[in-house]
Structure formats: structure tokens, C-alpha cells
C-alpha positions as CSV (number, residue, x, y, z in Angstrom):
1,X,0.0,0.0,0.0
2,X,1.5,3.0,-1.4
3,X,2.1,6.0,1.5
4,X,1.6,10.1,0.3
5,X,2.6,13.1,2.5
6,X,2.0,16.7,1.4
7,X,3.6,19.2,3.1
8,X,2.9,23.2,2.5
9,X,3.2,26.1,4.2
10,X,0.7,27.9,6.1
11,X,0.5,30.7,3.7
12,X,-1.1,28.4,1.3
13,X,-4.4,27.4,0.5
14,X,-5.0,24.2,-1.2
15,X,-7.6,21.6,-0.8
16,X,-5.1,18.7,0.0
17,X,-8.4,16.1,-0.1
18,X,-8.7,16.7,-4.1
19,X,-5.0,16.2,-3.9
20,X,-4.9,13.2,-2.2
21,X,-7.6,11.9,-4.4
22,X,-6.0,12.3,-7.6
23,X,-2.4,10.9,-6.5
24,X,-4.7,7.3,-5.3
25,X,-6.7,7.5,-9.1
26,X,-3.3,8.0,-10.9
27,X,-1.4,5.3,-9.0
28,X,-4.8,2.9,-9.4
29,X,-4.1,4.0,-12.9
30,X,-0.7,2.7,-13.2
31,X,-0.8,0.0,-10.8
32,X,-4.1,-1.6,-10.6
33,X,-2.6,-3.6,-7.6
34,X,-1.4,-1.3,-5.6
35,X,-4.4,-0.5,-3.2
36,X,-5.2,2.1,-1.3
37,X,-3.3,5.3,-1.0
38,X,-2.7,6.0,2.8
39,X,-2.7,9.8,2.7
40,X,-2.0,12.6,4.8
41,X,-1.5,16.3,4.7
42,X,0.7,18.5,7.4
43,X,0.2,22.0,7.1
44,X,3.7,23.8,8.2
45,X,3.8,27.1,10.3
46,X,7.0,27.3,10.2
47,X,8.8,28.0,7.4
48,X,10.5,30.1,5.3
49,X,9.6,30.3,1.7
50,X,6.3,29.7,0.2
51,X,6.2,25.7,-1.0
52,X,4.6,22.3,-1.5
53,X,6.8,19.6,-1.0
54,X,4.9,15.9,-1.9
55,X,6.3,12.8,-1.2
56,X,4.9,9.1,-2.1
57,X,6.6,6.0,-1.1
58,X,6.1,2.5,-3.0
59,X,6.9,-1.4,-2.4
60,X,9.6,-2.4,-4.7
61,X,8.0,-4.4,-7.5
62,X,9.7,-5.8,-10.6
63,X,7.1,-4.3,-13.0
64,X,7.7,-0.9,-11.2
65,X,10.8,-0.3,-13.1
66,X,12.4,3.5,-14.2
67,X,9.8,3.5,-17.1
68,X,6.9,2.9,-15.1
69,X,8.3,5.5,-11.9
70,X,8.7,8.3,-15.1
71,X,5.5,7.7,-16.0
72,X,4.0,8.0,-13.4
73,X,5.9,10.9,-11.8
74,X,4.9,13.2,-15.1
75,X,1.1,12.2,-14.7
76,X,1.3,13.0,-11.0
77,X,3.1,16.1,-11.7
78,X,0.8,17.2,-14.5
79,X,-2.3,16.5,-12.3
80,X,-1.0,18.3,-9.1
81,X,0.3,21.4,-10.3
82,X,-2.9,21.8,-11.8
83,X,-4.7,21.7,-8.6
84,X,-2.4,24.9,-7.1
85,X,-3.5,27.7,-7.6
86,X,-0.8,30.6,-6.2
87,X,3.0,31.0,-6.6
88,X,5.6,28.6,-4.9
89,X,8.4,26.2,-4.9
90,X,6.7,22.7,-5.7
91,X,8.2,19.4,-5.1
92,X,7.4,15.8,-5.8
93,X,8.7,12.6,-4.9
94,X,8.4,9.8,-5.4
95,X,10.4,7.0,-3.2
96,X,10.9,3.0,-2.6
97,X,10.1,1.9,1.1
98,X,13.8,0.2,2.0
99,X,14.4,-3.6,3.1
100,X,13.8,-3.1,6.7
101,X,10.2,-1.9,5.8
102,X,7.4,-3.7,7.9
103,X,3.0,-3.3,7.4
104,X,0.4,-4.9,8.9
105,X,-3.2,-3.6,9.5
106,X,-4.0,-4.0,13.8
107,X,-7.5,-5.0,14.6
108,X,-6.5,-3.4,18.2
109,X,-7.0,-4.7,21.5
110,X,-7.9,-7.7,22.1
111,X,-11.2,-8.2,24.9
């Protein structure tokens, strides 16, 4: 299950659920198997220049080779600079979870 994190500062508006929706269509788009998008957005207010800084983190996979990662980084670019509206430094990445990475789903205490 692929992971997203948007980061902006607080002098920015942006409506980070339309956001999160379209990075989960376009990697359902390009990777019918990869499930659901776990998403979240931190608003920073700290900082020092006006930006957006997006991160997504994948599985390894043999199918998601530099072809597919371009791809898919230029549709996800394309679609997410379209949904800011005002000037500022914009960043997207796109990232392998290492070796040591470990996810389960907890069903919580047990009664």
C-alpha cells in the first residue's frame, strides 16, 4: 500500500483532499494492484519560503521499473500542479520503502 505526504506552508491554500484523491486514481491507474493510497497532509507554520513539497513511497516491484516510476511521476506532476492555484516552490517525490520496511493492519485490543 502505497504511502503520500503533502507538506505546504501555512500561507497556502490548497484543498489537499482533491490532492490526495488524484495521486490514489493516478497510481490505481498505473498500478491496478497497488491498493489504497494512505494519505495525509501537514500543514507547516514554520517556514521560510512559500512551497509544497509531496512525497509518495512505493513497495519495490519488478514491474515498477524506471519506465513505469517516469510515467507516473509526469502524470502526477501534470495533475498536481494543476490543482495549485498561487506561486511557490513545488516538489514531488516519489520513493521505494527500504528492506527493513514492515506493514500490517491492527484490529486493536484484544477483549
Amino acid at each position: 500500500m502505497p504511502h503520500a505526504e503533502i507538506k505546504y506552508s501555512a500561507d497556502m491554500s490548497l484543498d489537499t483532499q482533491a490532492m490526495m484523491g488524484l495521486i490514489e486514481t493516478t497510481v490505481a491507474n498505473h498500478d491496478s494492484g497497488a491498493g489504497a493510497v494512505k494519505s495525509r497532509a501537514y500543514r507547516v507554520e514554520d517556514f521560510q519560503s512559500t512551497h509544497v513539497l509531496i512525497t509518495l513511497t512505493l513497495l519495490p516491484k519488478a514491474h515498477r521499473d524506471a519506465a513505469f516510476m517516469n510515467a507516473l511521476l509526469a502524470d502526477l506532476t501534470a495533475g498536481l500542479k494543476a490543482l495549485v492555484d498561487q506561486p511557490c516552490a513545488f516538489s514531488l517525490e516519489l520513493a521505494f520503502n527500504g528492506p527493513y520496511y514492515h506493514t500490517d493492519y491492527l484490529q486493536g485490543a484484544a477483549t
